[in-house]
C-alpha positions as CSV (number, residue, x, y, z in Angstrom):
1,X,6.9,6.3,-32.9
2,X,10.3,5.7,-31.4
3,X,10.7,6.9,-27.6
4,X,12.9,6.1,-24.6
5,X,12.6,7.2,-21.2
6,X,13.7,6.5,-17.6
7,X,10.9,5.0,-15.0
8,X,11.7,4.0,-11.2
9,X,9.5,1.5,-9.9
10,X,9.2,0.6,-6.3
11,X,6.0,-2.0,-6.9
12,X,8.3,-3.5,-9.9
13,X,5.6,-3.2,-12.3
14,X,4.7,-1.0,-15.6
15,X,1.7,0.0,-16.4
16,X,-0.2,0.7,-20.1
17,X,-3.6,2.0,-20.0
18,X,-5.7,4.9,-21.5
19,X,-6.8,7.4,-18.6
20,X,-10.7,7.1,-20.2
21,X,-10.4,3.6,-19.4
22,X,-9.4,3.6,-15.9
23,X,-11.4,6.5,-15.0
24,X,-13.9,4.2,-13.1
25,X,-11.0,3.6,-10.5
26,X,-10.3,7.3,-9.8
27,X,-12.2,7.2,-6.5
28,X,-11.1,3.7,-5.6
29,X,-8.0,3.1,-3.5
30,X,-4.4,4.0,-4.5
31,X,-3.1,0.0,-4.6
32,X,-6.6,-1.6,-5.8
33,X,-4.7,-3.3,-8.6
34,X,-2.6,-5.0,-6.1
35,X,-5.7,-7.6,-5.9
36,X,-5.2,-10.6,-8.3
37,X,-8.3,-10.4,-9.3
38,X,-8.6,-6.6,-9.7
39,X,-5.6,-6.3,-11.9
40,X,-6.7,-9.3,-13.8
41,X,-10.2,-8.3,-14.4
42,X,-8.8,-4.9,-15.8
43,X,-6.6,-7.0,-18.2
44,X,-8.9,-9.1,-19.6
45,X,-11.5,-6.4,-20.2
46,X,-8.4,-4.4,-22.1
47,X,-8.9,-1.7,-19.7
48,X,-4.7,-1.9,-18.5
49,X,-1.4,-4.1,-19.2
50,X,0.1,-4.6,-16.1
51,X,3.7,-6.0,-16.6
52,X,5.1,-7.6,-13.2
53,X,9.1,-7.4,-13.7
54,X,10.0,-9.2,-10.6
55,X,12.0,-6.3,-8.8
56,X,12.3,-2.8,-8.3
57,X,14.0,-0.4,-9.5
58,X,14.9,1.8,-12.6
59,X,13.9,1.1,-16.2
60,X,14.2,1.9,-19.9
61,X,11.2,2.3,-21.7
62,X,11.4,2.1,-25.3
63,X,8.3,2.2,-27.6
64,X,9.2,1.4,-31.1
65,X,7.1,1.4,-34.5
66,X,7.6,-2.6,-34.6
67,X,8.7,-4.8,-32.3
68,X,9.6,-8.1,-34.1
69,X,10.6,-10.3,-31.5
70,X,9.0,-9.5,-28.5
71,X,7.9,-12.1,-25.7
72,X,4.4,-11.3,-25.2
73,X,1.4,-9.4,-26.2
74,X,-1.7,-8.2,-24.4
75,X,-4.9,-6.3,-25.9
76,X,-5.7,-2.8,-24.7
77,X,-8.6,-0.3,-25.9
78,X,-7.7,3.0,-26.5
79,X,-11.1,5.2,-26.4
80,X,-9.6,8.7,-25.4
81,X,-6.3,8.5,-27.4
82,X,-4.0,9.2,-24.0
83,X,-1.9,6.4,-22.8
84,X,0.0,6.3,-19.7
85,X,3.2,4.2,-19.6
86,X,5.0,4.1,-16.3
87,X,5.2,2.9,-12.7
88,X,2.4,0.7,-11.7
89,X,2.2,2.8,-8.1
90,X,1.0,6.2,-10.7
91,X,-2.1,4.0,-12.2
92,X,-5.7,5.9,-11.5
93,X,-6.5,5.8,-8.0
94,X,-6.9,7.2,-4.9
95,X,-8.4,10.4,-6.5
96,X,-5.3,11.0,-8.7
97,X,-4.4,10.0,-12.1
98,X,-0.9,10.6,-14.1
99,X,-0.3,13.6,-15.6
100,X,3.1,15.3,-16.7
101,X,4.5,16.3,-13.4
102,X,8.0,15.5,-12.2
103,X,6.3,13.1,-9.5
104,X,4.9,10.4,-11.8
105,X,7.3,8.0,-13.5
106,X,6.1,7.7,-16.7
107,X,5.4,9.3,-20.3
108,X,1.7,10.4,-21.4
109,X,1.5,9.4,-25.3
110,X,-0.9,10.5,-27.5
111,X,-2.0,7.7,-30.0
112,X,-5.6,7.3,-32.2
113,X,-8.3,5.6,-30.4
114,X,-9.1,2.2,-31.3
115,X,-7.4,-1.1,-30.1
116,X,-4.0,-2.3,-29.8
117,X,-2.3,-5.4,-29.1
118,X,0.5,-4.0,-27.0
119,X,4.1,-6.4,-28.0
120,X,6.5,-6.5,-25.1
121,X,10.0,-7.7,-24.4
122,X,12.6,-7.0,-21.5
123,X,16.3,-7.0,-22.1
124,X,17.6,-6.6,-18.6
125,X,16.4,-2.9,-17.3
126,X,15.6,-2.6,-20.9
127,X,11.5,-3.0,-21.5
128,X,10.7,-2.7,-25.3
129,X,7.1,-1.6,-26.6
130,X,4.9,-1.7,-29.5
131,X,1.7,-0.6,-30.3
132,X,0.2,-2.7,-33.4
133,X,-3.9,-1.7,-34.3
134,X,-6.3,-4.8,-33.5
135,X,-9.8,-5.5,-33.9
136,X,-9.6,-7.1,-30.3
137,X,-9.3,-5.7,-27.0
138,X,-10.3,-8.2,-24.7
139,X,-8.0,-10.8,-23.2
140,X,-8.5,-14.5,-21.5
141,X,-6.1,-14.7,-18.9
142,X,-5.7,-17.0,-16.1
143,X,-3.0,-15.1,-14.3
144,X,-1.1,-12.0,-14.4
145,X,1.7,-11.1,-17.2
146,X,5.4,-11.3,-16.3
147,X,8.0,-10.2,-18.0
């Protein structure tokens, strides 16, 4: 799988989740990940990588078959097979989830279900992605992921 597209974020974070796995936060508030402990909890059950990139802005988004060296890696489940990869503002919420409309920043990708450990590295605007098939899902962090 090798893709590249644009994002604009004005929360300066990217978001990986599969919609089945957020779908408990539909009816929830619009920024309820921007709790520490909301958008940790979600991370350590493997429900969502959330990526803080320290400023806003526009981004390149590349996923990539293997991404040697990247600088981190988080665990995500992938029940429904339909991941969203874009702004952290378009995550589930507020009665509205991402789909393929000009309005969301972001890509819907269609991948098997199972778990991934999700490989990460940032080059500038330049945020590299890899998907690699894990027995785990579940993470142990103490604090949130920044790239």
């Amino acid at each position: 799988m090798d893709i590249s597209f644009n994002i604009f974020t004005d929360t300066a974070t990217l978001v990986v989740f599969d919609l089945a796995s957020l779908r408990h936060r539909l009816s929830d508030t619009p920024d309820w990940w921007s709790l520490p402990e909301d958008e940790l909890d979600e991370i350590n059950q493997g429900n969502a990588v959330f990526l803080n990139l320290g400023q806003d802005g526009g981004y390149v988004v590349e996923i990539v078959d293997n991404l040697l060296d990247y600088s981190g890696s988080v665990y995500i489940r992938v029940p429904s097979g339909r991941i969203f990869v874009g702004a952290g503002e378009d995550v589930t919420g507020g009665d509205l989830e991402p789909d393929d409309t000009a309005a969301v920043s972001g890509r819907l990708i269609e991948m098997a279900p199972g778990s991934y450990a999700v490989r990460f590295r940032r080059d500038g605007d330049v945020i590299s992605l890899s998907f690699v098939v894990s027995g785990e899902f579940r993470n142990h962090l103490a604090g949130p992921v920044r790239l």
